[in-house]
N, C-alpha and C positions, 0 to 999 in steps of 0.2 A: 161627340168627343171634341173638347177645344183645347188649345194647348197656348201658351205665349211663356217666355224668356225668365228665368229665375226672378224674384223681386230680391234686389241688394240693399239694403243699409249700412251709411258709415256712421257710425259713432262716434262721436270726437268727445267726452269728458274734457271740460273748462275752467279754469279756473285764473283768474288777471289771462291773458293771455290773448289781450286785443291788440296787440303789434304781431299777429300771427295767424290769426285763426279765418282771418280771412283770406288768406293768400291761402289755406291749409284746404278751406271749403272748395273753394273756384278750382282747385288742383286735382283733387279727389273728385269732383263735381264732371273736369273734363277728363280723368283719367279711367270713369266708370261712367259713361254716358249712360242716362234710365236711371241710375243710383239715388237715392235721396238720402242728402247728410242730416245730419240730426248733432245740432250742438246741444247738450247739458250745461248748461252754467250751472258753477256749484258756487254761490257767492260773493261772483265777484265784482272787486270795487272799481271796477275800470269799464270799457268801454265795450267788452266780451261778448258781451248779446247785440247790443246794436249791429255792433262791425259784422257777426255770425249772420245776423239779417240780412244785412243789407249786401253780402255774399250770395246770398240764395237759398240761405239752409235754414232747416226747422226750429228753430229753440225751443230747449225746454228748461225748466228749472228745476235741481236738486234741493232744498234746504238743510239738510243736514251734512255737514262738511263731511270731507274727506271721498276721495276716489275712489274706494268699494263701495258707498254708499249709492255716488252716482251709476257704477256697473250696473248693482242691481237693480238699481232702479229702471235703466237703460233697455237692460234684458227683459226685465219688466213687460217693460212698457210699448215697445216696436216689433212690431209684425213683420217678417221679409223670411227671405229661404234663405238670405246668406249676408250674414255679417261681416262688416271692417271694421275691428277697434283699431284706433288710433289716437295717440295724444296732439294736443294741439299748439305743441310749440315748435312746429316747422319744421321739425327734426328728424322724420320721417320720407321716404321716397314715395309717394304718390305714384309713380311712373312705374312701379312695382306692383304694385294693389291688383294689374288683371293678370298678373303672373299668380299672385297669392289667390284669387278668388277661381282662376282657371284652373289649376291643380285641384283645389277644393272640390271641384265639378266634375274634372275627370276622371279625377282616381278614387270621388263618392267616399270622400274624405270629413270628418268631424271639425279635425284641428290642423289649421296651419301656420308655422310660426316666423314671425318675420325676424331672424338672425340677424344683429346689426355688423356692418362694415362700415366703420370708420370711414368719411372721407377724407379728411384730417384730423392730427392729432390733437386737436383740439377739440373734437368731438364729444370726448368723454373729459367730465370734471375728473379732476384730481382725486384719485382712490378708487373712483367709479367703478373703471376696470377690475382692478382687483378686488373691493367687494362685489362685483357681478359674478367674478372666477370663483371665489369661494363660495359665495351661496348657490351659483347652480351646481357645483362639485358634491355639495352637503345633495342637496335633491338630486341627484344622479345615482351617489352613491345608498341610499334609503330608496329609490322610487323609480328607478332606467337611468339608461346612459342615451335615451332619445333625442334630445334637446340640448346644444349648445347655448343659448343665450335664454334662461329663462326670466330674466327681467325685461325684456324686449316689449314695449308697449305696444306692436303691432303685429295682428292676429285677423285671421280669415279663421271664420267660424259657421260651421250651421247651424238652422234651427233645430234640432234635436241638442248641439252642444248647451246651445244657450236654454234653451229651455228645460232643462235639466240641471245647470248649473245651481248650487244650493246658494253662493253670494252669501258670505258670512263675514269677509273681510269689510273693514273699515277704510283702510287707507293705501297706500302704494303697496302693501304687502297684496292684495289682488290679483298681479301677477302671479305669483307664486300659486294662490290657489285655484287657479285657472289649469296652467300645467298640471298642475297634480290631481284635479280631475279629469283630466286628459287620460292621463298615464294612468289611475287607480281605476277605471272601466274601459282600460284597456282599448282606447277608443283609436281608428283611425288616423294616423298621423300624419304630419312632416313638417320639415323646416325648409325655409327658402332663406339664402340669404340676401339681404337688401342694404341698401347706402342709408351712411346714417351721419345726420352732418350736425355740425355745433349750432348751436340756440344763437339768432338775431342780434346783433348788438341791440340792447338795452332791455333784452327778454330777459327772464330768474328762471332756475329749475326754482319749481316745487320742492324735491325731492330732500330731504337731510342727511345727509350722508348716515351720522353716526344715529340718530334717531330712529328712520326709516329702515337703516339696516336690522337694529335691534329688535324693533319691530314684524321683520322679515323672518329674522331667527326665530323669536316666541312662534308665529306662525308654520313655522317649518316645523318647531320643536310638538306644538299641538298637532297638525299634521301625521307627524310618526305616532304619535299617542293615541288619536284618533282612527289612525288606518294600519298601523303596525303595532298593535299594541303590544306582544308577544316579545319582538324585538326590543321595545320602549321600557318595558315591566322586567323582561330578559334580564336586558344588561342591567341594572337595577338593582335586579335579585340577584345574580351573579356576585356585584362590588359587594353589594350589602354583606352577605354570605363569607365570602373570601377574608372582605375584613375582620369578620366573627372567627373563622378561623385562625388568622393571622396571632389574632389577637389572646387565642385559645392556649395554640401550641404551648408559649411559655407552661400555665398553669397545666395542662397536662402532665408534662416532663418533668414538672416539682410535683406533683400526685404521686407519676410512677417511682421518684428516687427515693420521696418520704413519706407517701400515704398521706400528707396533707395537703389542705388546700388552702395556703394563706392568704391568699388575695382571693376573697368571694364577690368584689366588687369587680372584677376582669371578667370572673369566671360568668358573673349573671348577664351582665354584658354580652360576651361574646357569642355564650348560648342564644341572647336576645337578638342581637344582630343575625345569625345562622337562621332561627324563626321565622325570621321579618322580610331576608332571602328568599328560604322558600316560600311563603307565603306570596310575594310578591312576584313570582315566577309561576304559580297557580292564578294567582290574577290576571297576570296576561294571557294564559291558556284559558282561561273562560272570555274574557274579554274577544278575545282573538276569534273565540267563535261566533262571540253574538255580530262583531265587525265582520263575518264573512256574510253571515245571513243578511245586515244591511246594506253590503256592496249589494250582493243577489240582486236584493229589492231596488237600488238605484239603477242596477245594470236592467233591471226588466221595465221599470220606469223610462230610462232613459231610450231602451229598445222601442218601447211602444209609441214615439213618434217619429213620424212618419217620414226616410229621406228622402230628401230630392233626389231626383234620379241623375243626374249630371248634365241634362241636356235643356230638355221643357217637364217644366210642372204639368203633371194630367189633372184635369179637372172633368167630372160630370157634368153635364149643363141640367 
């Protein structure tokens, strides 16, 4: 029986981000001795990969834009018992990382979330904050109240998280479904929180505020339809219905005081709306089943590899 020390991988997804990504490597590089970073360059027109090199760390290349692309790829593609995603605009504490990868290990943990803390106010762009508030509020209130910062680019992860993650997102919305496969196979959690400081002078977020966020929302929005369909189809058929009736009432009350029905254009209507209601509230209760029987399957998928135990990997010689 032989035994040696978890293997780690940091992640760093890249994109312009050569006034940074070297200071981000050499940091992560000393703050996880044994570690091997692994930059993705996801095409970019600056200096990203060199600078990544010439740090110490592995490059790879994504070709197809956007930061879900590169996750999955990432996930993909490296082998190790425990994961650091990080992004690579400096923004990040480093000096946090064997706090987040320690916990992981101890307490034989899935997911760990790095909760940012401002170190100045200048940390977060304008709005930031409060589209972060609202959209981890919308996943809290649909999916736990586990997770205060779920846009947080910085995540201790194991191999079973990763290797089970399905990676369907395209672009910063990733986040998002990272957490919510967290949360929807009920996996092992926690959050740590870490310092989180403003981007370099003459470094750009990626990120677009109103773009990114919309994009966040459709994802959220798919998300409950995909895993809460019940809820999703629910309320749905609820409004649908409600307004069939709303809309009913009148023609009723002119039926009962004259036996007629002079408005048949309300009446087809509202009956049609009532229909389309309950129909759509049967959709979700069949839905809703076949969504349990595919957690099952992801939950027994995801079961079937193998944790690390928290301390040394056991291997057979």
């Amino acid at each position: 029986m032989t035994t040696h020390p978890p293997r780690i991988a940091v992640l760093v997804p890249c994109y312009n981000e050569g006034l940074t990504v070297a200071a981000v490597v050499r940091d992560f590089a000393s703050a996880l001795p044994g570690a091997t970073v692994y930059v993705y360059d996801n095409n970019s027109s600056d200096n990203t990969a060199e600078a990544a090199r010439a740090a110490g760390a592995v490059v790879r290349h994504e070709a197809r834009q956007g930061k879900g692309f590169v996750v999955q790829r990432m996930f993909a593609d490296v082998e190790a018992d425990v994961y650091v995603l990080v992004d690579g605009d400096g923004t990040y504490d480093a000096a946090a990382a064997p706090a987040l990868v320690g916990r992981l290990l101890a307490d034989q943990l899935d997911f760990v979330n790095g909760a940012r803390r401002e170190v100045n106010p200048d940390a977060y762009r304008r709005g930031h904050r409060f589209g972060n508030r609202l959209l981890t509020g919308l996943v809290q209130n649909f999916f736990g109240r586990q997770f205060e910062d779920m846009l947080s680019g910085y995540k201790a992860l194991s191999r079973r998280f990763v290797k089970s993650f399905p990676a369907m997102a395209r672009g910063f919305e990733t986040e998002t479904e990272l957490l919510i496969h967290a949360l929807r196979l009920s996996m092992p959690s926690a959050e740590i929180v870490t310092d989180y400081r403003e981007r370099p002078v003459g470094s750009q977020s990626k990120l677009r505020t109103y773009r990114d966020g919309t994009l966040i929302m459709m994802m959220i929005a798919r998300l409950v339809k995909d895993e809460r369909p019940l809820m999703f189809f629910g309320w749905i058929g609820y409004f649908t219905a409600a307004v069939g009736v709303l809309l009913g009432i009148p023609v009723v009350i002119h039926f009962i005081e004259t036996g007629l029905v002079p408005r048949f254009p309300t009446a087809i209507l509202s009956v049609a709306l009532v229909i389309i209601g309950v129909l759509a509230f049967f959709v979700g209760l069949i839905l809703d089943m076949v969504t349990r029987t595919r957690q099952e399957m992801k939950r027994l998928a995801y079961l079937a590899i193998p944790m690390f135990d928290g301390d040394v990997r056991k291997t057979t010689p």
